[in-house]
Every structure is written in C-alpha cells, then in structure tokens.
mmCIF file of the N, C-alpha and C atoms, coordinates in Angstrom:
data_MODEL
# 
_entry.id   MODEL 
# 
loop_
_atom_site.group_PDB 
_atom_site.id 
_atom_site.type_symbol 
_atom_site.label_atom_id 
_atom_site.label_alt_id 
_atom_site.label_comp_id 
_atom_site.label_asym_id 
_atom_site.label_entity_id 
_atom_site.label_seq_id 
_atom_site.pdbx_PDB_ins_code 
_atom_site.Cartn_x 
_atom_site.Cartn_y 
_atom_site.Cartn_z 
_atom_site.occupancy 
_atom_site.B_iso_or_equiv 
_atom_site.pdbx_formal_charge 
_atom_site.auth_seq_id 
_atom_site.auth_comp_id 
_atom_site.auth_asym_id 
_atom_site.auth_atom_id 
_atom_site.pdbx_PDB_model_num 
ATOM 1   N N  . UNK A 1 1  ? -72.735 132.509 -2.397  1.00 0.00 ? 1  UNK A N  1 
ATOM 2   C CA . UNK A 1 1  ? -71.367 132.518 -1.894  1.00 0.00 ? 1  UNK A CA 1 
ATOM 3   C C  . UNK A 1 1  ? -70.472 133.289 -2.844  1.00 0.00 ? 1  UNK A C  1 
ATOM 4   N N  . UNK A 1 2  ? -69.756 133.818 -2.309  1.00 0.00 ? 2  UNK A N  1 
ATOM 5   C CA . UNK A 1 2  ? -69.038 134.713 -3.123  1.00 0.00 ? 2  UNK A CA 1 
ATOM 6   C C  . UNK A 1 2  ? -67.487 133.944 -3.515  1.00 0.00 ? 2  UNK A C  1 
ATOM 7   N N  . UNK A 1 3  ? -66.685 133.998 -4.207  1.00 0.00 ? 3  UNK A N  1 
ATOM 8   C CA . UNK A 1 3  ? -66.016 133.409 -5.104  1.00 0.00 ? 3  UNK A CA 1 
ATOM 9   C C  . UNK A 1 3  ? -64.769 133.175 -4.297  1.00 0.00 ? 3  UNK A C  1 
ATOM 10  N N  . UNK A 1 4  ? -64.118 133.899 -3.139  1.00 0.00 ? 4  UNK A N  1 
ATOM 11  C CA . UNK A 1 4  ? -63.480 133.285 -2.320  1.00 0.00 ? 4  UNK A CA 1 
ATOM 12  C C  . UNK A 1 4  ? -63.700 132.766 -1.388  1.00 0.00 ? 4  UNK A C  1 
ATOM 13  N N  . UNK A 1 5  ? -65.065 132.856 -0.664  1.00 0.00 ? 5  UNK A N  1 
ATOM 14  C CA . UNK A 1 5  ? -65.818 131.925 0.504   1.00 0.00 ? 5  UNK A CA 1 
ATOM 15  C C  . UNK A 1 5  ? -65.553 130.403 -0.602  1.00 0.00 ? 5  UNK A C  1 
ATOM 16  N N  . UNK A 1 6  ? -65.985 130.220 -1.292  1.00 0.00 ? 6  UNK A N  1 
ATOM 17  C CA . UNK A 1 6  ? -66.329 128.865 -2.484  1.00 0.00 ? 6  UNK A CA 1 
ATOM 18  C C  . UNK A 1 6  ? -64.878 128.202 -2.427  1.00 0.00 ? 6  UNK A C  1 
ATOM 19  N N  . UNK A 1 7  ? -63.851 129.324 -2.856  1.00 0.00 ? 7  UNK A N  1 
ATOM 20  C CA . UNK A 1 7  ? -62.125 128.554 -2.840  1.00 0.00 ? 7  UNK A CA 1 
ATOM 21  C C  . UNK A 1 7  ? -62.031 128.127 -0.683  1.00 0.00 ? 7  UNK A C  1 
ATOM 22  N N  . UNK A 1 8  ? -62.109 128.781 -0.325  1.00 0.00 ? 8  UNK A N  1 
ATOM 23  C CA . UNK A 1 8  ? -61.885 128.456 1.223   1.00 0.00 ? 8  UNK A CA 1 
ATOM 24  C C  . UNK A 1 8  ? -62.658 127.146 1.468   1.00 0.00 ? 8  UNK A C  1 
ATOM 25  N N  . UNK A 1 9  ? -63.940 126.803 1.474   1.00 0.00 ? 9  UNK A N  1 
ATOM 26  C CA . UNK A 1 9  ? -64.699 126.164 1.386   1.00 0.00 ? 9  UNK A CA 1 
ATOM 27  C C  . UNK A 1 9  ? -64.239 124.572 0.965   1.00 0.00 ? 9  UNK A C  1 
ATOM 28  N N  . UNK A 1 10 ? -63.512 124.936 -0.553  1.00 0.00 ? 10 UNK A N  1 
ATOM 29  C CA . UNK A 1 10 ? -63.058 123.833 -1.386  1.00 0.00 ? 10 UNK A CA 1 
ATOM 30  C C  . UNK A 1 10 ? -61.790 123.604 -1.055  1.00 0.00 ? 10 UNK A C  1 
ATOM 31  N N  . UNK A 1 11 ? -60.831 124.357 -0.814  1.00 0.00 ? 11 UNK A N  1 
ATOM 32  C CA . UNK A 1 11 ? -60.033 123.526 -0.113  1.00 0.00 ? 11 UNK A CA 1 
ATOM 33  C C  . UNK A 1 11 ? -60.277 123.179 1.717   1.00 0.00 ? 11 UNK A C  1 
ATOM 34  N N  . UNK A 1 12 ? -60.823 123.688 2.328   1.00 0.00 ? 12 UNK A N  1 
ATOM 35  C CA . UNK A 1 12 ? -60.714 122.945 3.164   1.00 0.00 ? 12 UNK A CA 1 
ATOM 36  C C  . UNK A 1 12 ? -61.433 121.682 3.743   1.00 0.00 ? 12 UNK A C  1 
ATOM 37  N N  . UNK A 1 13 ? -62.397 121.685 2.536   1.00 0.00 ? 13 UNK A N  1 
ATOM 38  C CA . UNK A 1 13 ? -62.888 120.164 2.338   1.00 0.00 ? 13 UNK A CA 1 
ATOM 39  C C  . UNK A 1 13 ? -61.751 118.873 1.569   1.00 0.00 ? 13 UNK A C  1 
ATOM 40  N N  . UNK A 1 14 ? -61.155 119.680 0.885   1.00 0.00 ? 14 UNK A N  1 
ATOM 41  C CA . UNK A 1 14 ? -59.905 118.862 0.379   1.00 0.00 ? 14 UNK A CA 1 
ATOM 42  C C  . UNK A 1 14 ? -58.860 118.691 1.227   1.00 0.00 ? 14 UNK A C  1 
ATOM 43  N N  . UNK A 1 15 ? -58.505 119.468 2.277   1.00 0.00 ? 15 UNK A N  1 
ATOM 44  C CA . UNK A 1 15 ? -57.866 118.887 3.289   1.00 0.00 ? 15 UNK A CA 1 
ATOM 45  C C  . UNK A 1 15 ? -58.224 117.996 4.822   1.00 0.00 ? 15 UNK A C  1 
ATOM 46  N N  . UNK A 1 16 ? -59.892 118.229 4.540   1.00 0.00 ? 16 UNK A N  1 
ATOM 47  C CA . UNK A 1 16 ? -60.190 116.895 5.364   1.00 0.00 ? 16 UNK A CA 1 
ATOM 48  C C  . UNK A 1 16 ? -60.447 115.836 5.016   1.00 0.00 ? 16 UNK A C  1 
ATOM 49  N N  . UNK A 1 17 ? -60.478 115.745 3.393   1.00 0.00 ? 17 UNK A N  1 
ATOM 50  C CA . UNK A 1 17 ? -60.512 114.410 2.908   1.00 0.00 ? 17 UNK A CA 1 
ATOM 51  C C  . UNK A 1 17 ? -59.325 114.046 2.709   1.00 0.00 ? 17 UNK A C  1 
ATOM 52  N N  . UNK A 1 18 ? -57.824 114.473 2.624   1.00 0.00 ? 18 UNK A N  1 
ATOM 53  C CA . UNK A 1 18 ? -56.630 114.251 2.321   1.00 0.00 ? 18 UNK A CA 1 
ATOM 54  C C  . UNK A 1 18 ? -56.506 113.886 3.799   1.00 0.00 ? 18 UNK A C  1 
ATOM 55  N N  . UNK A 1 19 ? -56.405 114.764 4.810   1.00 0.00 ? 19 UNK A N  1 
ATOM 56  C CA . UNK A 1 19 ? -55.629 113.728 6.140   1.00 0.00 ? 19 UNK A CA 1 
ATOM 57  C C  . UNK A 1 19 ? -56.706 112.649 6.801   1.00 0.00 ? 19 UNK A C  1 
ATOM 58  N N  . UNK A 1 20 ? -58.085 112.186 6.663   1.00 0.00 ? 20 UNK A N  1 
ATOM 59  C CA . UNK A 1 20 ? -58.827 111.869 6.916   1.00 0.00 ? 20 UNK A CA 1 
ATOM 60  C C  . UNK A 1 20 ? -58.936 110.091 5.946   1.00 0.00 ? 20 UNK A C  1 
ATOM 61  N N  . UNK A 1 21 ? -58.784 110.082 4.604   1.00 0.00 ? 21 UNK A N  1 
ATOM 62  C CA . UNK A 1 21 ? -58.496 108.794 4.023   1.00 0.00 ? 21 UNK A CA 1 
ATOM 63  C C  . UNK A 1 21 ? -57.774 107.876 4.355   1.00 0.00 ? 21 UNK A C  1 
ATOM 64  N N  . UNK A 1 22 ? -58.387 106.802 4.199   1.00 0.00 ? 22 UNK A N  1 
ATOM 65  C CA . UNK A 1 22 ? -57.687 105.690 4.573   1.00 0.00 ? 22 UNK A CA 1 
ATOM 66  C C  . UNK A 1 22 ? -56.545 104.902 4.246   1.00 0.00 ? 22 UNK A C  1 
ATOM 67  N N  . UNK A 1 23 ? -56.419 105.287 3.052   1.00 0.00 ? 23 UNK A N  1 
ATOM 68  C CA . UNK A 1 23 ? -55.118 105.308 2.285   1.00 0.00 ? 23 UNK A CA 1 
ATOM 69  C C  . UNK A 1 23 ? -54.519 106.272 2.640   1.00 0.00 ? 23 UNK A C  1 
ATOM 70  N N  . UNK A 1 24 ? -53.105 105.594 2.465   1.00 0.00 ? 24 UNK A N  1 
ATOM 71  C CA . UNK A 1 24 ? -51.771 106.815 2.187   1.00 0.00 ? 24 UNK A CA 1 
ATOM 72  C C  . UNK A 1 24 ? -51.769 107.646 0.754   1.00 0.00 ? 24 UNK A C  1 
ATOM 73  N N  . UNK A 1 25 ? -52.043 108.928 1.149   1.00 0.00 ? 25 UNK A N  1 
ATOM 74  C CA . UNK A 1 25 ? -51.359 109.981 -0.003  1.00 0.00 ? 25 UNK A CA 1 
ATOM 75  C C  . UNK A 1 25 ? -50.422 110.911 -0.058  1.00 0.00 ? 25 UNK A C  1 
ATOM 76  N N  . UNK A 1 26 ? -49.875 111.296 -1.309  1.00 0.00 ? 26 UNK A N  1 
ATOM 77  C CA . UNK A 1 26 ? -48.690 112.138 -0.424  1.00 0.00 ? 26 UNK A CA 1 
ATOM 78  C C  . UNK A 1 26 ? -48.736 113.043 -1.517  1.00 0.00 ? 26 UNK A C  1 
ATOM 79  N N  . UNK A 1 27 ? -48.070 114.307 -1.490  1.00 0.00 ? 27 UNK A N  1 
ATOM 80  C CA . UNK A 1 27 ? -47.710 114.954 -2.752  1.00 0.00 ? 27 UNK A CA 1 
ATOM 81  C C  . UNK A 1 27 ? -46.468 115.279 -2.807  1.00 0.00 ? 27 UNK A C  1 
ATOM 82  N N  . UNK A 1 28 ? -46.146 115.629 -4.156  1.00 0.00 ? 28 UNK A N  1 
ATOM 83  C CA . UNK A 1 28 ? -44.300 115.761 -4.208  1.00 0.00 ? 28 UNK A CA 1 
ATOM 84  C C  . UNK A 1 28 ? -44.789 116.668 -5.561  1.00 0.00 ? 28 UNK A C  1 
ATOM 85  N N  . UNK A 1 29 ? -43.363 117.560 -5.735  1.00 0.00 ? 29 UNK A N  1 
ATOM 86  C CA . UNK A 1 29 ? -43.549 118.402 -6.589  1.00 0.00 ? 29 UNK A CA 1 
ATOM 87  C C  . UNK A 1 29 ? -42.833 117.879 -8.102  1.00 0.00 ? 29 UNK A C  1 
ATOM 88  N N  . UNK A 1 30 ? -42.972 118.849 -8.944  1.00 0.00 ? 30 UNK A N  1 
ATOM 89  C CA . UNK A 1 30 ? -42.126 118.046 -10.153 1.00 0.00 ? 30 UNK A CA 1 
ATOM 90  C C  . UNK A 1 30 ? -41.242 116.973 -10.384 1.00 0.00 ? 30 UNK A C  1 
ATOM 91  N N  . UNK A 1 31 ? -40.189 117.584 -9.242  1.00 0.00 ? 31 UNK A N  1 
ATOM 92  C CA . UNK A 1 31 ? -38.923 117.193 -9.324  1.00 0.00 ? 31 UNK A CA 1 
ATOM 93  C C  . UNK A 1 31 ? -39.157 115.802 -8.177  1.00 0.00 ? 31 UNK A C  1 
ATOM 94  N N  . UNK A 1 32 ? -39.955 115.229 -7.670  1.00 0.00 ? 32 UNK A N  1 
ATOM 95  C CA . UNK A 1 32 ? -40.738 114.458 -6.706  1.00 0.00 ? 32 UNK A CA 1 
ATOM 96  C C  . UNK A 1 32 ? -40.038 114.406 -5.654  1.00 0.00 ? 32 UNK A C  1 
ATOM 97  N N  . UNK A 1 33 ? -39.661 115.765 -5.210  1.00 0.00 ? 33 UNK A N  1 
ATOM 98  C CA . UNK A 1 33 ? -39.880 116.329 -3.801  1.00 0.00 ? 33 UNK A CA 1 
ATOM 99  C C  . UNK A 1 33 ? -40.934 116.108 -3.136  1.00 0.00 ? 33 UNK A C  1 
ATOM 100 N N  . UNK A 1 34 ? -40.822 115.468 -2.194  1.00 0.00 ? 34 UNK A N  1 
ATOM 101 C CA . UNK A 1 34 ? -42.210 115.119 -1.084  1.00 0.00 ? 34 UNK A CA 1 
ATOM 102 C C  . UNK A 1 34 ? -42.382 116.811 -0.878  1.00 0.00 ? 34 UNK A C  1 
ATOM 103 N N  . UNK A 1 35 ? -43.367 116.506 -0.478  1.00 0.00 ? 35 UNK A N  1 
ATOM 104 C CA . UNK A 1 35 ? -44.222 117.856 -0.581  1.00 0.00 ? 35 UNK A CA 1 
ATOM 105 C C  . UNK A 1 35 ? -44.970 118.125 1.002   1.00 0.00 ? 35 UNK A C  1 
ATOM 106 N N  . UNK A 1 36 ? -46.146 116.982 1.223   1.00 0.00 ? 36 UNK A N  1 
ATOM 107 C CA . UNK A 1 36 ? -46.972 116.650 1.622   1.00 0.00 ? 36 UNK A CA 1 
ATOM 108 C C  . UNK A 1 36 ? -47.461 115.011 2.044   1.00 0.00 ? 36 UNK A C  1 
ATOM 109 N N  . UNK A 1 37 ? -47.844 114.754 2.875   1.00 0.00 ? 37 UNK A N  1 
ATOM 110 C CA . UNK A 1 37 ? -48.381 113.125 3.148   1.00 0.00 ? 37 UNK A CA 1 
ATOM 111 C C  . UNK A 1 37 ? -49.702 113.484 4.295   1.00 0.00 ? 37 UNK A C  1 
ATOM 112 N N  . UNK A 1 38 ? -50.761 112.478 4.087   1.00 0.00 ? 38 UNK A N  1 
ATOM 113 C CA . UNK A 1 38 ? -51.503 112.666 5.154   1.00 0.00 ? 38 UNK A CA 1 
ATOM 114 C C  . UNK A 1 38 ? -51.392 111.009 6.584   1.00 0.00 ? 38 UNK A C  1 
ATOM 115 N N  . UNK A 1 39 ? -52.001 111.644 7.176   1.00 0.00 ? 39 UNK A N  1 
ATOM 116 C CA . UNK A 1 39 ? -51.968 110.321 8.272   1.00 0.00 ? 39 UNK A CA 1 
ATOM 117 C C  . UNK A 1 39 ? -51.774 108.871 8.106   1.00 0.00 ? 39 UNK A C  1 
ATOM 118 N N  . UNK A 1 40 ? -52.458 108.387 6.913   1.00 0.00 ? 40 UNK A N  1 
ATOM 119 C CA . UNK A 1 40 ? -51.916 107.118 6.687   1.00 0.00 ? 40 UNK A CA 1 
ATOM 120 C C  . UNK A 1 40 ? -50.687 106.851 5.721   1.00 0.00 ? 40 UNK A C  1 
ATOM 121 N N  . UNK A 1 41 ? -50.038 107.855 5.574   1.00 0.00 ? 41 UNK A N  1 
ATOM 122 C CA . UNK A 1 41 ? -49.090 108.191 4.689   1.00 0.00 ? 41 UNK A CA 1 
ATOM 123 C C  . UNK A 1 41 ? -48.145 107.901 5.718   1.00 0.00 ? 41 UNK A C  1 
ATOM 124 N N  . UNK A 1 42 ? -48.054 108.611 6.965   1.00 0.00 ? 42 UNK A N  1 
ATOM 125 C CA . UNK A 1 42 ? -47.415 108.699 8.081   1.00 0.00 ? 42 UNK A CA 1 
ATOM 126 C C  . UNK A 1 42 ? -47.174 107.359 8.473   1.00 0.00 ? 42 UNK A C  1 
ATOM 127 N N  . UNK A 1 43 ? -47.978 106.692 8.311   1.00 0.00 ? 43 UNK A N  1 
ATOM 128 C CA . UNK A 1 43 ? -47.946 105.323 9.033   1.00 0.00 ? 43 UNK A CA 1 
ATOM 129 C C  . UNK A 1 43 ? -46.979 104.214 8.055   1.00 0.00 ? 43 UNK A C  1 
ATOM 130 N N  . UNK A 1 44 ? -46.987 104.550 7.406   1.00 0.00 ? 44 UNK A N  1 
ATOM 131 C CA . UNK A 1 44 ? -45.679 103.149 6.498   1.00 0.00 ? 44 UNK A CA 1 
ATOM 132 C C  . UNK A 1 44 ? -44.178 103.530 6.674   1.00 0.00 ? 44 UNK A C  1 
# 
C-alpha cells in the first residue's frame, strides 16, 4: 500500500469507529469549541 492509500484507509476506519461507538464522543478544539460529536454524542 502506498502511503496515502494507508492515511485514507486509517482514517476512515477512525471514522467508523467514532460514529459507530457506543459511547458519546465529541471533539472540540483548543479553545473547546465543539468541533465534532458522533451518534451517541447526539443522543444526550
């Protein structure tokens, strides 16, 4: 695999484990700006 197939690959396994968990996660940036939440994030 060549070195950007591998990054594509890796994140988009990281984004089916982020909206896919059963827990709520979320991301926020420095300043903890929400950023991001996945599905069970949604739900509270």
């Amino acid at each position: 695999m060549q070195t950007e197939e591998k990054l594509l690959y890796s994140s988009d396994r990281f984004r089916t484990l982020f909206e896919f968990a059963p827990d709520a996660f979320y991301i926020t940036d420095l300043e903890g700006t929400f950023i991001d939440g996945n599905r069970a994030a949604e739900e509270l």
